[in-house]
C-alpha positions, -999 to +999 in steps of 0.1 A: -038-638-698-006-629-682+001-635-651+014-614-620+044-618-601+048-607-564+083-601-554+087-608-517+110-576-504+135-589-469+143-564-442+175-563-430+167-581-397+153-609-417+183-613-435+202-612-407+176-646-397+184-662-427+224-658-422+225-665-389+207-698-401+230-710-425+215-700-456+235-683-475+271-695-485+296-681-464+315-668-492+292-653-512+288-615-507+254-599-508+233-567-501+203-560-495+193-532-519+152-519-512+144-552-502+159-576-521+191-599-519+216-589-543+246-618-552+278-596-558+302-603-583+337-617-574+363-592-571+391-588-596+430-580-598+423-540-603+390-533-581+414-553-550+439-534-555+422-499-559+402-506-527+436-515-510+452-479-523+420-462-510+422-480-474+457-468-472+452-433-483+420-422-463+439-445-432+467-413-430+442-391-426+410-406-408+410-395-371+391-402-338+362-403-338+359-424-374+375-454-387+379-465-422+354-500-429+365-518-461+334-538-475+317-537-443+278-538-444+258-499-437+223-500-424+202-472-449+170-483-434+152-515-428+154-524-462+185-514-473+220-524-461+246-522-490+286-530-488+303-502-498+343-507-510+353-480-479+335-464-456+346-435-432+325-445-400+319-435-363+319-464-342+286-469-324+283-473-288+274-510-291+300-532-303+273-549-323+254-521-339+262-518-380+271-479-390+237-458-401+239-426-419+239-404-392+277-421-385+288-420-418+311-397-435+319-409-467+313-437-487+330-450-521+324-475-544+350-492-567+331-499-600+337-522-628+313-546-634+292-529-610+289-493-631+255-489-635+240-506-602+267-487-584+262-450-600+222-456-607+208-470-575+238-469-549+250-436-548+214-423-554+201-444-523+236-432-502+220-393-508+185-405-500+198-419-465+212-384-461+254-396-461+268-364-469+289-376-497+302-405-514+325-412-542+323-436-572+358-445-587+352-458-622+379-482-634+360-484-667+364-447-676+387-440-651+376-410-631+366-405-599+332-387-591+327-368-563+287-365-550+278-342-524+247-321-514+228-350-500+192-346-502+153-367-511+163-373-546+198-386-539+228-360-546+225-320-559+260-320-569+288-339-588+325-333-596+346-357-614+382-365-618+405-378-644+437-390-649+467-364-643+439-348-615+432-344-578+399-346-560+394-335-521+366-349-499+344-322-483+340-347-453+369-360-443+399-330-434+431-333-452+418-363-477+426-354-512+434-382-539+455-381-570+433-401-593+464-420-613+476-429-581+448-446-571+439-460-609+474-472-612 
């Protein structure tokens, strides 16, 4: 006989119970990913420093009414509240209120460790949420993918950088990144 296990899925405002409460380490970087707590891994020398590069390349060009978040938590839904490396936001009206689709612009992810988690579920539940496009800058192959076209199965279309190559967001005006630059 085998036996069943139940999962119990969180919503983000019981996760926000349990931090407020002490329970997780104050430290340790999560999301919540459909329900349930993910631990991150620790980040290295080359993901820092790529997410650095990016903050200071999309902070030339971001304008009024956005901002650029660096690992700052997104609200997809009530069960969903990833950390992506750089966000492009609007501010909300309430100083307390975490960014939703609907105020985001453009999302990238850093991946190393991460890859598959990052290009599989992430990016597919950023589309989903209806952000119109996000980025995934693989360290590992070193390219940068470009996913736009937002829609119920996650992103319709995908371009993708290498080394001695340039990508441009469709989002955010004037933001176009020279992928060695950014790899290093």
């Amino acid at each position: 006989m085998s036996e069943l296990l139940t999962r119990r899925r969180f919503t983000v405002a019981e996760l926000d119970i349990m931090d407020a409460a002490g329970i997780f380490d104050g430290d340790g970087r999560i999301e919540l990913i459909d329900g349930e707590i993910i631990e991150m891994n620790p980040i290295g020398g080359p993901h820092m420093w790529c997410v650095a590069k990016l903050n200071e390349a999309l902070a030339g060009v971001v304008t009024r009414p956005f901002l650029v978040s660096v690992q700052g938590p997104i609200e997809l839904g009530p069960r969903d509240m990833p950390e992506p490396d750089i966000a492009v936001v609007r501010p909300p009206t309430s100083g307390s209120a975490r960014p939703g689709p609907d105020a985001t612009a453009l999302v990238i992810e850093v991946a190393d460790s991460s890859r598959r988690i990052d290009r599989t579920t992430k990016i597919r539940r950023y589309g989903v949420a209806g952000i119109p496009e996000a980025w995934l800058v693989d360290l590992v192959s070193e390219t940068v993918e470009r996913f736009t076209d937002a829609g119920p199965a996650g992103y319709r279309l995908i371009a993708v950088a290498g080394r001695g190559e340039s990508i441009g967001s469709t989002t955010v005006p004037d933001f176009t990144l020279d992928v060695d630059v950014i790899l290093g």
